[in-house]
N, C-alpha and C positions, 0 to 999 in steps of 0.2 A: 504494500500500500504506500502510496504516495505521501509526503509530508504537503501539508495545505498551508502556504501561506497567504492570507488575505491583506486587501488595502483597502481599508474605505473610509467615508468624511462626505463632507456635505460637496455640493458641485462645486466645482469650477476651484479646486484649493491643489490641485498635482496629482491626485489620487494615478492615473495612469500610468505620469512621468515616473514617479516612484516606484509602482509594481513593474513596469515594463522594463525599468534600467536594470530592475533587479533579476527580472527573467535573465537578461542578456547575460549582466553578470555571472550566474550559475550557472547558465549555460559553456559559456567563456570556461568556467573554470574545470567544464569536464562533465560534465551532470544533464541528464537527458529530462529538459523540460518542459514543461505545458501552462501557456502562458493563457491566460481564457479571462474575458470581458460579458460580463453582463449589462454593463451600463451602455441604456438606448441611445448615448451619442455616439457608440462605435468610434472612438478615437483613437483606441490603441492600434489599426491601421496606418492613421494619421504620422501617429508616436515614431514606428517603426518603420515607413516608407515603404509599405507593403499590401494588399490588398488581402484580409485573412476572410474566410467564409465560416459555416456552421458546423465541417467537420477540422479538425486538425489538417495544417500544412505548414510543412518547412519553411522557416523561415531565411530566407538569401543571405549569405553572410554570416549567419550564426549557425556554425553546427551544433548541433546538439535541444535546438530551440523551434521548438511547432507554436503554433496560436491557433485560436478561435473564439469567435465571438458569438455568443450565443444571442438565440431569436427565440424567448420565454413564449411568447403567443401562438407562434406556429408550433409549435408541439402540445399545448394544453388540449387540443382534440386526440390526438395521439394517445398520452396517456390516460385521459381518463373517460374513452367512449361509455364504459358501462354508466360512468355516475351520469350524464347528460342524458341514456336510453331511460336510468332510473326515475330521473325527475318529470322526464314527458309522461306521463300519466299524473302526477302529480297535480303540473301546471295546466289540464285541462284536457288531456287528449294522450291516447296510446302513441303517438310520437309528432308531440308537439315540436312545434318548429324552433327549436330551441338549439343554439351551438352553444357546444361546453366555454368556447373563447367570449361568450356575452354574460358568462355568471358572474355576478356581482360579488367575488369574495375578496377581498382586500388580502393580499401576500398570496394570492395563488400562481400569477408570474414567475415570485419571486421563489414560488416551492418549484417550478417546471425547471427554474437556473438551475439551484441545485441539486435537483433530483439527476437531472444532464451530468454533472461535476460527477457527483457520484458515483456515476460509472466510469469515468475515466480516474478517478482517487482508488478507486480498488483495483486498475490495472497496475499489476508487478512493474510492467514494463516501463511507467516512470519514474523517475526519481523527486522531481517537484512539483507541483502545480499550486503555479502564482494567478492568483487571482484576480484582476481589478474588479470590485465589484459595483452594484450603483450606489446611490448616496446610501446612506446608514440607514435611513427611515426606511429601506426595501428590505434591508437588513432584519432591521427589529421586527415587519412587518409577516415576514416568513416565521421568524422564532415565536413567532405569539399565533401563527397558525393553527396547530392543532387544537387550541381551545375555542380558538374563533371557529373553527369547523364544527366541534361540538354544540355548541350556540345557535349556529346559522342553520343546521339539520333542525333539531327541535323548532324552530321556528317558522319553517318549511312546512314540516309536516302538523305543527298545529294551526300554520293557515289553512293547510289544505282541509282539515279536518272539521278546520271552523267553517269555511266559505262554501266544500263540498257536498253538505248535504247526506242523504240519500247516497250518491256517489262514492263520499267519503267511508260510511258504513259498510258498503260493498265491497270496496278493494282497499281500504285505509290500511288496515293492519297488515296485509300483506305486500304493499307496497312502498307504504313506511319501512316494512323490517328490508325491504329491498334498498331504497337509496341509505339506509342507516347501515347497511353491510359495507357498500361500495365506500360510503363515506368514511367507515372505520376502517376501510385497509387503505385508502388512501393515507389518513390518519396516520396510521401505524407507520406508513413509507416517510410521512413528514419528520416524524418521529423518530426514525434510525437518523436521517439524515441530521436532525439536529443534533443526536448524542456526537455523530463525529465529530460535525462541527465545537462540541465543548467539550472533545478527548484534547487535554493541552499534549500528550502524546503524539498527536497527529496532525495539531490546526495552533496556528499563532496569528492572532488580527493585529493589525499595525493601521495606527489609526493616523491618516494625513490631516493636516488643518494649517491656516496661516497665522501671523500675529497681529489679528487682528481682533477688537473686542469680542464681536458678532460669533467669529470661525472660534476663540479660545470657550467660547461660553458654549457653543455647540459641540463642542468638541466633549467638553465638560459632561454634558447632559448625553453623551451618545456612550461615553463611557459607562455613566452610571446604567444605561440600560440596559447595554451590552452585559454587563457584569452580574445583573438581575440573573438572566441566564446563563450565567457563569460562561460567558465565553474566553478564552484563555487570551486577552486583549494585555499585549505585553511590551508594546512601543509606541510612539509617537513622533512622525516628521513633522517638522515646522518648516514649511516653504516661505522661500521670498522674500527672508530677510533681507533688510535693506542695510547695503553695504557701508561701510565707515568713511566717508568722503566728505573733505571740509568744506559743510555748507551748511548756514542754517538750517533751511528747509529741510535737509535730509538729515540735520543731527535732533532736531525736534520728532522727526518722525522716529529713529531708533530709540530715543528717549520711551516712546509710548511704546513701542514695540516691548523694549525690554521689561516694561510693566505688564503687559500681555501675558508674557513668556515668563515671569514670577508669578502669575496667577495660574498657568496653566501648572508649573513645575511644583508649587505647593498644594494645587488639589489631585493632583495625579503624581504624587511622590512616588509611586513603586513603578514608575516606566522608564523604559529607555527612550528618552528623549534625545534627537536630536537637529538641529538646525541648518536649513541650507539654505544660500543666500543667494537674493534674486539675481539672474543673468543679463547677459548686456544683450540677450536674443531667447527666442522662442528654444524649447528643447526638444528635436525633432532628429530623427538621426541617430545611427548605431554609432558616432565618434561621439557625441554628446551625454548617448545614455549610456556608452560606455565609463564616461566622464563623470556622470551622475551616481552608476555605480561606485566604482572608486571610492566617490565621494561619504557616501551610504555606510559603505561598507570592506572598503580597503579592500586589500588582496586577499580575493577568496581562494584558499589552499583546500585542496578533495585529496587525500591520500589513498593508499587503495584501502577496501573491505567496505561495507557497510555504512561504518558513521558510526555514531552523528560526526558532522561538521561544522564547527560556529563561523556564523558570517557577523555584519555588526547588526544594529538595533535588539541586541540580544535574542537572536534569532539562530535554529538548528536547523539542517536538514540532513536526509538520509539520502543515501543509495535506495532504489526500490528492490532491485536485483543484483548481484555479483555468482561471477563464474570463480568457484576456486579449484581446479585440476577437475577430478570426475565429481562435483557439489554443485549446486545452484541453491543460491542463500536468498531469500524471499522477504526482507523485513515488513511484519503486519502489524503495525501497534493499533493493541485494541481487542484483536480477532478473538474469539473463542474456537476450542477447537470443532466443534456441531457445527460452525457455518463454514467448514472448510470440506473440499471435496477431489478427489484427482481420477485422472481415468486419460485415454489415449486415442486419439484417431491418426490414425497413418504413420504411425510412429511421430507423432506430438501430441508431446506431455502438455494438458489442461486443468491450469490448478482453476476450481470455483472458488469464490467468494463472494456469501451470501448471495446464492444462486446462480451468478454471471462467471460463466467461467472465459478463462484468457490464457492463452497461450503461452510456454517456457522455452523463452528461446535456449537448443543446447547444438552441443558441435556433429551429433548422430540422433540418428532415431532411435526410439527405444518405446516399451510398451510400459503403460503403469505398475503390471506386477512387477514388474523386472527394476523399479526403483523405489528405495525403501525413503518415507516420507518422515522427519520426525520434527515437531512442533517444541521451541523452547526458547525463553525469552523472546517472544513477541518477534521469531523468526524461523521461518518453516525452510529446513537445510533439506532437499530432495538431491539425493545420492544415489546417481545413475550407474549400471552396470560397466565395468572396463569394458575395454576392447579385448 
Protein backbone atom coordinates (compact mmCIF):
# COMPACT_ATOMS: atom_id res chain seq x y z
CA UNK A 1 0.00 0.00 0.00
CA UNK A 2 0.95 3.24 -0.98
CA UNK A 3 1.81 6.17 1.64
CA UNK A 4 -0.92 9.14 1.08
CA UNK A 5 0.38 12.34 1.27
CA UNK A 6 -2.23 15.17 1.00
CA UNK A 7 -2.27 19.12 0.54
CA UNK A 8 -5.07 21.09 1.19
CA UNK A 9 -6.30 24.97 2.38
CA UNK A 10 -8.61 27.18 1.05
CA UNK A 11 -8.37 28.37 -2.87
CA UNK A 12 -6.06 30.01 -4.56
CA UNK A 13 -3.18 29.95 -1.39
CA UNK A 14 -0.37 27.12 -3.54
CA UNK A 15 -2.12 24.09 -2.48
CA UNK A 16 -0.91 22.57 -6.02
CA UNK A 17 2.41 24.28 -6.37
CA UNK A 18 3.35 22.51 -3.15
CA UNK A 19 1.90 18.86 -3.78
CA UNK A 20 3.02 18.92 -7.35
CA UNK A 21 6.84 20.06 -6.57
CA UNK A 22 6.61 17.58 -4.01
CA UNK A 23 5.56 14.65 -6.60
CA UNK A 24 8.46 15.67 -8.68
CA UNK A 25 10.76 15.74 -5.90
CA UNK A 26 10.02 11.99 -4.85
CA UNK A 27 9.81 11.07 -7.94
CA UNK A 28 13.40 12.67 -8.78
CA UNK A 29 14.62 10.87 -5.82
CA UNK A 30 13.89 7.34 -7.02
CA UNK A 31 10.27 6.51 -5.93
CA UNK A 32 7.52 5.60 -8.32
CA UNK A 33 4.71 8.19 -7.82
CA UNK A 34 1.03 9.19 -8.33
CA UNK A 35 0.51 12.56 -8.28
CA UNK A 36 -3.61 12.88 -8.56
CA UNK A 37 -5.82 16.22 -8.33
CA UNK A 38 -9.40 16.47 -7.31
CA UNK A 39 -9.73 20.00 -7.32
CA UNK A 40 -12.26 21.36 -10.29
CA UNK A 41 -9.68 23.99 -11.43
CA UNK A 42 -7.47 21.17 -12.88
CA UNK A 43 -4.30 23.16 -12.40
CA UNK A 44 -1.95 20.76 -11.79
CA UNK A 45 -1.75 20.31 -15.69
CA UNK A 46 -1.01 23.82 -15.65
CA UNK A 47 1.79 23.31 -12.72
CA UNK A 48 3.60 20.72 -14.62
CA UNK A 49 3.24 21.76 -18.52
CA UNK A 50 1.49 18.62 -19.28
CA UNK A 51 -1.94 17.61 -20.28
CA UNK A 52 -2.87 14.80 -17.45
CA UNK A 53 -6.47 12.97 -18.06
CA UNK A 54 -8.72 10.59 -15.79
CA UNK A 55 -6.56 7.47 -15.88
CA UNK A 56 -2.77 7.67 -14.83
CA UNK A 57 0.01 8.82 -17.55
CA UNK A 58 3.72 9.51 -17.53
CA UNK A 59 4.76 12.38 -16.81
CA UNK A 60 7.78 14.00 -19.62
CA UNK A 61 10.66 14.58 -17.81
CA UNK A 62 10.15 12.95 -14.70
CA UNK A 63 10.76 9.22 -14.42
CA UNK A 64 9.28 7.68 -12.07
CA UNK A 65 6.06 10.30 -11.96
CA UNK A 66 2.23 9.46 -13.43
CA UNK A 67 -0.65 12.04 -12.67
CA UNK A 68 -4.32 12.37 -12.95
CA UNK A 69 -6.87 14.27 -12.31
CA UNK A 70 -9.84 13.05 -11.23
CA UNK A 71 -13.70 13.85 -12.60
CA UNK A 72 -16.00 13.01 -9.11
CA UNK A 73 -19.21 13.49 -11.20
CA UNK A 74 -18.80 11.31 -14.02
CA UNK A 75 -18.26 8.35 -12.16
CA UNK A 76 -21.13 9.00 -9.28
CA UNK A 77 -23.52 6.88 -11.94
CA UNK A 78 -20.91 4.23 -12.19
CA UNK A 79 -20.67 3.54 -8.71
CA UNK A 80 -23.75 3.66 -7.30
CA UNK A 81 -26.46 2.46 -10.12
CA UNK A 82 -28.23 0.40 -7.54
CA UNK A 83 -28.98 3.33 -4.94
CA UNK A 84 -30.42 5.62 -7.83
CA UNK A 85 -32.64 2.17 -9.36
CA UNK A 86 -33.58 2.18 -5.38
CA UNK A 87 -34.91 5.54 -4.97
CA UNK A 88 -37.14 5.42 -8.26
CA UNK A 89 -39.95 3.87 -6.61
CA UNK A 90 -39.54 5.94 -3.89
CA UNK A 91 -39.80 9.29 -5.76
CA UNK A 92 -42.91 8.24 -7.53
CA UNK A 93 -42.56 5.64 -10.00
CA UNK A 94 -40.68 2.19 -10.73
CA UNK A 95 -37.96 4.02 -12.59
CA UNK A 96 -38.21 7.42 -12.04
CA UNK A 97 -36.38 9.79 -14.16
CA UNK A 98 -33.86 10.29 -11.63
CA UNK A 99 -29.70 10.38 -12.32
CA UNK A 100 -27.68 9.21 -9.35
CA UNK A 101 -25.37 12.69 -10.46
CA UNK A 102 -28.73 15.03 -9.44
CA UNK A 103 -28.99 13.68 -5.78
CA UNK A 104 -28.66 16.30 -3.46
CA UNK A 105 -26.19 14.81 -0.98
CA UNK A 106 -23.47 17.34 0.15
CA UNK A 107 -19.64 15.37 0.13
CA UNK A 108 -20.90 12.69 -2.33
CA UNK A 109 -18.38 14.02 -5.10
CA UNK A 110 -16.13 14.23 -2.61
CA UNK A 111 -16.76 10.36 -1.57
CA UNK A 112 -16.51 9.38 -5.61
CA UNK A 113 -12.55 11.26 -5.37
CA UNK A 114 -11.71 9.12 -2.81
CA UNK A 115 -13.35 6.01 -3.39
CA UNK A 116 -11.09 6.48 -7.02
CA UNK A 117 -7.72 7.07 -4.71
CA UNK A 118 -8.42 4.02 -3.15
CA UNK A 119 -7.95 1.97 -5.53
CA UNK A 120 -4.86 3.19 -6.60
CA UNK A 121 -3.41 3.45 -2.58
CA UNK A 122 -3.85 -0.22 -2.21
CA UNK A 123 -1.83 -0.92 -5.45
CA UNK A 124 1.66 -2.42 -4.35
CA UNK A 125 2.92 -1.11 -7.32
CA UNK A 126 3.35 2.43 -5.94
CA UNK A 127 5.28 4.00 -3.68
CA UNK A 128 3.47 7.49 -3.12
CA UNK A 129 0.45 9.15 -3.81
CA UNK A 130 0.43 12.80 -3.58
CA UNK A 131 -2.59 14.38 -3.58
CA UNK A 132 -3.65 17.89 -4.25
CA UNK A 133 -6.96 17.86 -3.10
CA UNK A 134 -9.95 20.60 -3.36
CA UNK A 135 -10.32 23.39 -0.72
CA UNK A 136 -10.75 21.72 2.97
CA UNK A 137 -14.52 22.30 3.15
CA UNK A 138 -14.73 19.12 0.34
CA UNK A 139 -12.57 17.62 2.78
CA UNK A 140 -14.43 17.88 5.82
CA UNK A 141 -17.50 17.44 3.67
CA UNK A 142 -16.71 13.69 2.70
CA UNK A 143 -15.53 12.89 6.48
CA UNK A 144 -18.85 13.93 7.95
CA UNK A 145 -20.58 11.77 5.15
CA UNK A 146 -21.49 8.78 6.51
CA UNK A 147 -23.64 10.29 9.01
CA UNK A 148 -25.18 12.74 6.60
CA UNK A 149 -26.10 9.48 4.69
CA UNK A 150 -27.70 8.06 7.76
CA UNK A 151 -29.99 11.28 8.06
CA UNK A 152 -30.64 11.87 4.44
CA UNK A 153 -32.09 7.86 4.03
CA UNK A 154 -34.51 8.38 7.06
CA UNK A 155 -35.78 11.38 5.73
CA UNK A 156 -36.37 9.97 2.27
CA UNK A 157 -38.18 7.26 3.40
CA UNK A 158 -40.29 9.08 5.99
CA UNK A 159 -41.30 11.41 3.14
CA UNK A 160 -42.02 8.92 1.19
CA UNK A 161 -44.02 7.21 3.72
CA UNK A 162 -45.77 10.57 4.67
CA UNK A 163 -46.69 11.86 1.20
CA UNK A 164 -47.30 8.06 -0.32
CA UNK A 165 -50.23 7.03 0.95
CA UNK A 166 -51.88 3.81 0.11
CA UNK A 167 -48.74 3.49 -2.16
CA UNK A 168 -46.51 3.88 0.76
CA UNK A 169 -48.26 1.00 2.79
CA UNK A 170 -47.96 -1.37 -0.28
CA UNK A 171 -44.34 -1.30 -1.10
CA UNK A 172 -42.87 1.01 1.85
CA UNK A 173 -41.39 -1.45 3.88
CA UNK A 174 -39.81 -3.36 1.33
CA UNK A 175 -38.59 -0.69 -0.60
CA UNK A 176 -37.37 1.38 2.28
CA UNK A 177 -35.34 -1.92 3.41
CA UNK A 178 -34.13 -1.70 -0.38
CA UNK A 179 -32.42 1.91 -0.71
CA UNK A 180 -31.59 1.59 3.22
CA UNK A 181 -29.23 -1.61 2.02
CA UNK A 182 -27.69 0.04 -0.88
CA UNK A 183 -27.32 3.01 1.30
CA UNK A 184 -25.59 1.12 4.02
CA UNK A 185 -22.96 -0.46 1.86
CA UNK A 186 -22.20 2.51 0.37
CA UNK A 187 -21.94 3.80 3.90
CA UNK A 188 -19.77 1.12 4.92
CA UNK A 189 -17.24 1.89 1.59
CA UNK A 190 -17.27 5.79 2.99
CA UNK A 191 -16.25 4.35 5.92
CA UNK A 192 -13.18 2.05 5.15
CA UNK A 193 -12.20 4.86 3.18
CA UNK A 194 -12.19 7.25 5.95
CA UNK A 195 -10.23 4.94 8.50
CA UNK A 196 -7.35 5.05 5.97
CA UNK A 197 -7.60 8.30 5.48
CA UNK A 198 -6.85 8.77 9.61
CA UNK A 199 -4.31 5.46 9.76
CA UNK A 200 -1.36 8.23 10.51
CA UNK A 201 0.48 4.93 9.27
CA UNK A 202 -0.46 5.55 5.84
CA UNK A 203 -1.99 9.32 5.38
CA UNK A 204 -0.02 12.62 6.53
CA UNK A 205 -2.22 16.01 5.47
CA UNK A 206 -0.07 19.11 5.14
CA UNK A 207 -2.18 21.92 5.30
CA UNK A 208 -1.04 25.04 2.76
CA UNK A 209 -2.22 28.71 3.74
CA UNK A 210 -0.69 32.27 3.35
CA UNK A 211 0.06 35.19 5.88
CA UNK A 212 -2.55 36.58 5.63
CA UNK A 213 -5.33 37.30 8.52
CA UNK A 214 -8.36 35.71 6.52
CA UNK A 215 -5.84 32.40 5.12
CA UNK A 216 -4.09 32.09 9.06
CA UNK A 217 -7.76 32.07 10.71
CA UNK A 218 -8.80 29.57 8.09
CA UNK A 219 -6.28 27.78 8.34
CA UNK A 220 -6.85 27.67 12.02
CA UNK A 221 -10.57 26.51 11.87
CA UNK A 222 -9.60 23.78 9.00
CA UNK A 223 -7.40 22.36 11.43
CA UNK A 224 -9.49 22.13 14.31
CA UNK A 225 -11.84 20.13 12.08
CA UNK A 226 -9.61 18.10 10.59
CA UNK A 227 -8.54 16.84 13.87
CA UNK A 228 -12.31 16.27 15.12
CA UNK A 229 -11.75 13.34 12.82
CA UNK A 230 -8.53 12.77 13.83
CA UNK A 231 -6.98 13.11 10.64
CA UNK A 232 -3.19 12.62 11.13
CA UNK A 233 -2.75 16.76 9.97
CA UNK A 234 1.10 17.15 10.80
CA UNK A 235 2.55 20.26 8.64
CA UNK A 236 1.99 23.45 7.47
CA UNK A 237 3.32 25.79 4.36
CA UNK A 238 3.09 29.29 4.42
CA UNK A 239 3.23 30.73 0.93
CA UNK A 240 4.31 34.05 -0.36
CA UNK A 241 6.04 35.52 2.18
CA UNK A 242 7.14 38.68 1.26
CA UNK A 243 10.63 39.08 0.91
CA UNK A 244 13.10 41.46 3.14
CA UNK A 245 13.66 44.49 0.64
CA UNK A 246 14.39 48.06 1.99
CA UNK A 247 11.02 49.60 1.44
CA UNK A 248 8.56 50.86 3.54
CA UNK A 249 5.62 49.41 1.93
CA UNK A 250 7.01 46.14 1.81
CA UNK A 251 8.80 46.34 5.55
CA UNK A 252 5.05 47.33 6.89
CA UNK A 253 3.72 44.43 5.02
CA UNK A 254 6.34 41.79 6.76
CA UNK A 255 5.70 43.47 9.93
CA UNK A 256 1.81 42.15 9.78
CA UNK A 257 2.91 39.15 8.15
CA UNK A 258 5.16 38.11 10.88
CA UNK A 259 2.05 38.74 13.23
CA UNK A 260 0.01 36.39 11.15
CA UNK A 261 2.66 33.70 11.24
CA UNK A 262 2.82 34.16 15.44
CA UNK A 263 -0.64 33.48 15.40
CA UNK A 264 -0.64 30.66 13.34
CA UNK A 265 2.66 29.17 15.10
CA UNK A 266 1.15 29.59 18.69
CA UNK A 267 -2.22 27.82 17.93
CA UNK A 268 -0.81 25.12 15.90
CA UNK A 269 2.25 24.49 18.13
CA UNK A 270 2.65 20.66 17.38
CA UNK A 271 3.35 21.25 13.30
CA UNK A 272 5.91 21.46 11.17
CA UNK A 273 5.72 24.78 9.96
CA UNK A 274 7.29 26.07 7.23
CA UNK A 275 7.77 29.21 5.16
CA UNK A 276 8.21 30.07 1.55
CA UNK A 277 8.79 33.32 0.06
CA UNK A 278 6.89 34.98 -2.77
CA UNK A 279 8.67 34.73 -6.23
CA UNK A 280 9.76 37.26 -8.78
CA UNK A 281 7.29 34.92 -11.34
CA UNK A 282 4.51 32.43 -11.51
CA UNK A 283 5.61 28.62 -10.46
CA UNK A 284 5.11 26.62 -13.48
CA UNK A 285 7.65 24.28 -14.80
CA UNK A 286 9.63 21.03 -13.78
CA UNK A 287 13.01 23.61 -13.12
CA UNK A 288 10.83 25.76 -10.76
CA UNK A 289 9.10 22.91 -8.99
CA UNK A 290 12.12 21.37 -8.80
CA UNK A 291 13.22 24.46 -7.12
CA UNK A 292 10.22 24.50 -4.83
CA UNK A 293 11.01 21.13 -3.94
CA UNK A 294 14.53 21.64 -2.64
CA UNK A 295 13.18 24.38 -1.04
CA UNK A 296 10.39 22.15 0.86
CA UNK A 297 12.30 19.64 1.54
CA UNK A 298 16.08 19.58 0.77
CA UNK A 299 17.70 16.54 -0.76
CA UNK A 300 15.46 13.72 -0.62
CA UNK A 301 17.81 10.49 -0.16
CA UNK A 302 15.70 6.75 -0.97
CA UNK A 303 18.30 4.09 0.05
CA UNK A 304 17.51 0.66 -0.89
CA UNK A 305 14.74 -1.70 1.07
CA UNK A 306 11.40 -0.47 2.08
CA UNK A 307 11.77 2.64 4.34
CA UNK A 308 10.58 4.64 5.71
CA UNK A 309 12.30 7.77 4.36
CA UNK A 310 12.16 11.31 5.93
CA UNK A 311 11.64 14.12 3.59
CA UNK A 312 11.16 17.78 5.24
CA UNK A 313 7.63 19.03 6.60
CA UNK A 314 8.07 16.12 8.90
CA UNK A 315 7.00 13.88 6.46
CA UNK A 316 7.74 9.63 5.75
CA UNK A 317 7.26 7.61 2.87
CA UNK A 318 7.77 4.19 1.96
CA UNK A 319 8.73 1.88 -1.00
CA UNK A 320 5.38 0.07 -1.87
CA UNK A 321 7.33 -2.98 -3.32
CA UNK A 322 11.10 -4.09 -3.37
CA UNK A 323 12.68 -7.13 -5.02
CA UNK A 324 15.30 -8.79 -2.79
CA UNK A 325 17.03 -11.87 -4.72
CA UNK A 326 14.04 -14.73 -4.91
CA UNK A 327 11.46 -12.12 -2.03
CA UNK A 328 9.07 -9.49 -3.10
CA UNK A 329 8.51 -7.39 0.03
CA UNK A 330 4.99 -5.71 -0.01
CA UNK A 331 4.67 -2.89 2.68
CA UNK A 332 0.67 -2.78 3.82
CA UNK A 333 0.20 -0.48 6.82
CA UNK A 334 -2.98 -1.18 8.22
CA UNK A 335 -3.82 -4.48 6.57
CA UNK A 336 -5.33 -7.25 8.57
CA UNK A 337 -4.43 -10.51 7.44
CA UNK A 338 -8.65 -11.60 6.28
CA UNK A 339 -8.46 -8.96 3.78
CA UNK A 340 -5.46 -10.25 2.07
CA UNK A 341 -5.62 -12.86 -0.73
CA UNK A 342 -3.19 -14.49 -3.41
CA UNK A 343 -3.63 -16.87 -6.21
CA UNK A 344 -2.01 -16.95 -10.03
CA UNK A 345 -3.03 -16.44 -13.64
CA UNK A 346 -0.53 -17.26 -16.37
CA UNK A 347 2.19 -17.56 -14.13
CA UNK A 348 1.30 -14.00 -12.31
CA UNK A 349 1.23 -13.61 -8.82
CA UNK A 350 -2.10 -11.46 -7.68
CA UNK A 351 -1.89 -10.35 -4.33
CA UNK A 352 -5.96 -9.00 -3.28
CA UNK A 353 -6.44 -6.28 -1.00
CA UNK A 354 -9.67 -5.95 0.27
CA UNK A 355 -11.13 -7.44 -2.72
CA UNK A 356 -9.06 -5.64 -5.63
CA UNK A 357 -6.48 -7.72 -6.60
CA UNK A 358 -3.12 -6.27 -8.48
CA UNK A 359 -0.54 -7.70 -9.88
CA UNK A 360 3.46 -8.73 -8.51
CA UNK A 361 5.60 -7.71 -10.66
CA UNK A 362 8.62 -10.79 -10.44
CA UNK A 363 11.70 -11.64 -12.81
CA UNK A 364 9.62 -15.57 -13.86
CA UNK A 365 6.53 -16.86 -13.61
CA UNK A 366 5.41 -18.86 -11.05
CA UNK A 367 2.10 -20.34 -9.67
CA UNK A 368 0.65 -19.24 -6.06
CA UNK A 369 1.32 -22.65 -4.47
CA UNK A 370 4.72 -22.67 -5.42
CA UNK A 371 5.22 -19.28 -3.29
CA UNK A 372 5.11 -19.27 0.33
CA UNK A 373 3.24 -15.91 1.59
CA UNK A 374 4.12 -14.62 5.10
CA UNK A 375 2.44 -11.56 6.79
CA UNK A 376 4.77 -9.57 9.43
CA UNK A 377 5.03 -6.08 10.46
CA UNK A 378 2.70 -4.41 8.29
CA UNK A 379 4.75 -6.40 5.38
CA UNK A 380 3.80 -9.31 3.28
CA UNK A 381 7.43 -10.88 2.16
CA UNK A 382 6.20 -13.42 -0.88
CA UNK A 383 9.16 -15.92 -1.51
CA UNK A 384 9.01 -17.34 -4.96
CA UNK A 385 10.59 -20.75 -5.95
CA UNK A 386 14.49 -20.71 -7.25
CA UNK A 387 15.36 -21.43 -10.41
Amino acid sequence: MARLLLFGGKGGVGKTTTSTSTAVGLADAGLKVLLVSSDPAHSTSDSLGVQLGSEPSEVEGVPGLWGLELDPESRISDHIPKLTESLGPLMGGESADLNASEMILPGLDEAMAFDELLKHLENPGWDVIVFDTAPTGHTLRFLALPEIIEKWADKIIKMHRVTGGIRAMMFGSKEGDKLKEELDKFRRRVLHVRRILCNPEVTRFTLVTIPEKMGVNETVRAYKSLAEFELPVTGCVINRMTPDLEHEFIQTRRTNEAGNVKTLTESLPNLHLHEVELKDSDIHGLDALRSISNELHGKINVSEGLGPFTIGLGLEVHRGTWLQGDEVQLHLPGIVREDLSLRSEDGTILVGINGREHPVEFTRPAKASQVNAKLEDEVLRLTFPAE
